[in-house]
N, C-alpha and C positions, 0 to 999 in steps of 0.2 A: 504494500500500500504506500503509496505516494503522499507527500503533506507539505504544504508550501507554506514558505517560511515568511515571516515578517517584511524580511528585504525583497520578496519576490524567488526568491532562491527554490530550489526543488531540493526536495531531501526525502532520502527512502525512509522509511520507516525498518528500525531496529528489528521488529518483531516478523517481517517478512517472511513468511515459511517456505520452506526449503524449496519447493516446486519453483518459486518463484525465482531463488538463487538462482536453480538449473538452468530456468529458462534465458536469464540475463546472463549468465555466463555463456551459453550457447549462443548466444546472440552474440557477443562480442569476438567469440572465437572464430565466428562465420566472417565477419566482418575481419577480424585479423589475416585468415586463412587466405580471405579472396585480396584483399589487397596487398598480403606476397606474392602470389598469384599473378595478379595483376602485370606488376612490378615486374617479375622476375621474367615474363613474356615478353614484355617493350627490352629487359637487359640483353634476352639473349639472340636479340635482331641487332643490336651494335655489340655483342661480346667479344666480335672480331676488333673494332677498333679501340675498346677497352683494352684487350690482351697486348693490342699496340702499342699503346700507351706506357706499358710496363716493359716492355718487351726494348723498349727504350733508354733503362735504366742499365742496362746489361750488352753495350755495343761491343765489344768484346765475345761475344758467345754468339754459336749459330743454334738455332732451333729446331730440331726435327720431331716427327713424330711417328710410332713405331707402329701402329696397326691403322688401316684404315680409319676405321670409327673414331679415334682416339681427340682428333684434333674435333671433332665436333659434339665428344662427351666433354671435355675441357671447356671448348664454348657454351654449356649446359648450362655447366656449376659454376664457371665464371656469371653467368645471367642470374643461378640463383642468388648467389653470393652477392652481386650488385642489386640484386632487389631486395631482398634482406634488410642492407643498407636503406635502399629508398623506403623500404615501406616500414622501418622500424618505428618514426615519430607515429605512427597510425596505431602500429602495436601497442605501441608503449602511452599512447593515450587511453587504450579500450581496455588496458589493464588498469589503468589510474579512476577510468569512468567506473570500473566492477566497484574500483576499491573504496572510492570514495565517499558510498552513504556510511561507511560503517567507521570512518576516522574522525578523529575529531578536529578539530582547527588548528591546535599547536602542530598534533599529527599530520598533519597536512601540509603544513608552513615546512617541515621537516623534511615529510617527504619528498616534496616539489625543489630542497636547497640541493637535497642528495643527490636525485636523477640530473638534476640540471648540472652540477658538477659532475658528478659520472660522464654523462653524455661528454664535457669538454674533455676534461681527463683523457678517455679513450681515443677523442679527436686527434688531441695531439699526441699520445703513442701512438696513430696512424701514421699523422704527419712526421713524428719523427724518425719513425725506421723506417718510412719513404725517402727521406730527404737524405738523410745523414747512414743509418745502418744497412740498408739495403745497399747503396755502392758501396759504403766502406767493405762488408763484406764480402761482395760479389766481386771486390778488385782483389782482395787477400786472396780470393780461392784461385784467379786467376794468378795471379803471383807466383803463385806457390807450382804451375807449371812450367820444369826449367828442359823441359823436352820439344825439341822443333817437330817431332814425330809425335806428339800426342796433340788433337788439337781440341780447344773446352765447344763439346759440342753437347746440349742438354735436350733433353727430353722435351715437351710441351709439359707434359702429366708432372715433370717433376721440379720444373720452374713456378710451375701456379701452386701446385703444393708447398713450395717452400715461400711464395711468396706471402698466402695464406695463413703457415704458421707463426711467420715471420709476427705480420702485422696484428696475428690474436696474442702473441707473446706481450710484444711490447704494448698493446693498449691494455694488455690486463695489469702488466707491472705499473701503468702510469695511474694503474685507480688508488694505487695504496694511500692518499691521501682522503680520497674519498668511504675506504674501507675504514682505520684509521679513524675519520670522524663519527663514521656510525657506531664501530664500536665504542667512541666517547660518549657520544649522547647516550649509549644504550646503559652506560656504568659498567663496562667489562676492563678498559682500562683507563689510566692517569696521565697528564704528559710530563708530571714528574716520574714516569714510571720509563717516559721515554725520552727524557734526559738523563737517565741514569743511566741506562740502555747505549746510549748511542756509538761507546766504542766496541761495543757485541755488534751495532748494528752496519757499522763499517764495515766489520768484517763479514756478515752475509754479504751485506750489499757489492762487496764484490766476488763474494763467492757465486754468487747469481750471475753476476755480471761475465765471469768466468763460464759459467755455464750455456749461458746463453748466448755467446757473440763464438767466432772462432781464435785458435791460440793466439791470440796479436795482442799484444798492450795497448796498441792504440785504439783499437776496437772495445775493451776490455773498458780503459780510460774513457770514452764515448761515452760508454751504459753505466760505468761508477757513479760521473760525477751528478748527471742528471736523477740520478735515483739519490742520491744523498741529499742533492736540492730538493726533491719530493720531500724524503724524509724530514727535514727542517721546516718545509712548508708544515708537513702532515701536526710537527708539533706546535710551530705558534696556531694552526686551527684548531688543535683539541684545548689547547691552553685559553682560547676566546670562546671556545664551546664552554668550558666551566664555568668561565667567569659569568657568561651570560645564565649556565641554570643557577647557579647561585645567587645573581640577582634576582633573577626570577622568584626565586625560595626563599629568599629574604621580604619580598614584599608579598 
């Protein structure tokens, strides 16, 4: 049941019985579905000049593809994978419209800081193992061929693969600010807990960074320093997130 609020506003009613959830959940998932859908149909009629696009970052390397099929399953997943993208702000509204009767105001101010940093966050782990770790990478491995008889010739299937893992790596390592606040607002940690921390956290931070680039220092040095800038960030945010519930709790 439905009840309109003072300001004009629509608000579900708490007591809604579950037929009702289903059906509003079903609804929003049809509407999700079809406009990846959508999306991923218009992607993979240009997933040839998307692929180009990339295919641009790596002039050094010839591209081949080893079974017929291969080069136009590649432009598939490249179309889904681009609509994904497009149709996410759709998604990610019709999950916020479910979620909505049932939060409350602060909850909501909260939710809306979080996704909307998330959302940047991962932007720019996009953008930055676009820009910066993708060639720095892709020159090291070519480097690393000191054979005039071997020549770097790659897959289709295993450039978009890499380029894929590449780009979920680093937008995931760039949310840790955003992970970080929620666990402050939620009381699971302190950012005194993470300045006491921080020369433990050097040390992951490059053990990651190790992990994830190839043996190069300079690649290594790429991913340190920007994840220690998160880190620093992630603490003066959890250190303003106190302060503000604390004001809060005080009045």
């Amino acid at each position: 049941m439905a009840v309109i609020k003072w300001d004009g506003t629509r608000r579900e009613n708490k007591d809604m019985p579950l037929m009702k959830h289903l059906e509003e959940l079903r609804k929003r998932s049809i509407i999700s579905v079809a406009a990846l859908a959508a999306a991923s149909i218009v992607c993979v009629f240009f997933a040839g000049h998307i692929f180009s696009f990339f295919i641009d970052l790596a002039p050094d390397y010839d591209f081949i593809y080893a079974m017929p099929s291969q080069l136009v399953v590649q432009y598939v997943q490249i179309g889904i994978a681009a609509g994904f993208i497009l149709a996410f702000p759709v998604i990610l509204y019709q999950v916020w419209t479910f979620l909505f009767p049932a939060l409350k105001s602060k909850e909501k101010k909260t939710i809306i800081v979080l996704l909307g940093a998330g959302v940047i966050f991962f932007v720019c782990g996009i953008l930055f193992a676009y820009y910066i770790m993708i060639p720095s990478m892709l020159n090291f491995f070519f480097s690393a061929n000191i054979s005039d008889r071997v020549s770097p010739t790659i897959t289709i299937e295993s450039y978009a693969n890499f380029l894929i893992t590449t780009f979920l790596v680093f937008g995931v390592v760039f949310e840790l600010p955003t992970l970080l606040s929620a666990f402050t607002h939620l009381g699971l940690i302190k950012s005194t807990w993470l300045i006491r921390g921080q020369k433990y956290a050097v040390l992951i931070i490059f053990i990651v960074a190790a992990i994830i680039t190839p043996p190069d220092v300079v690649s290594q040095i790429l991913v340190g320093i920007p994840l220690l800038i998160l880190y620093e960030l992630s603490v003066g945010i959890c250190y303003l997130i106190e302060k503000i519930k604390a004001k809060r709790q005080a009045a």
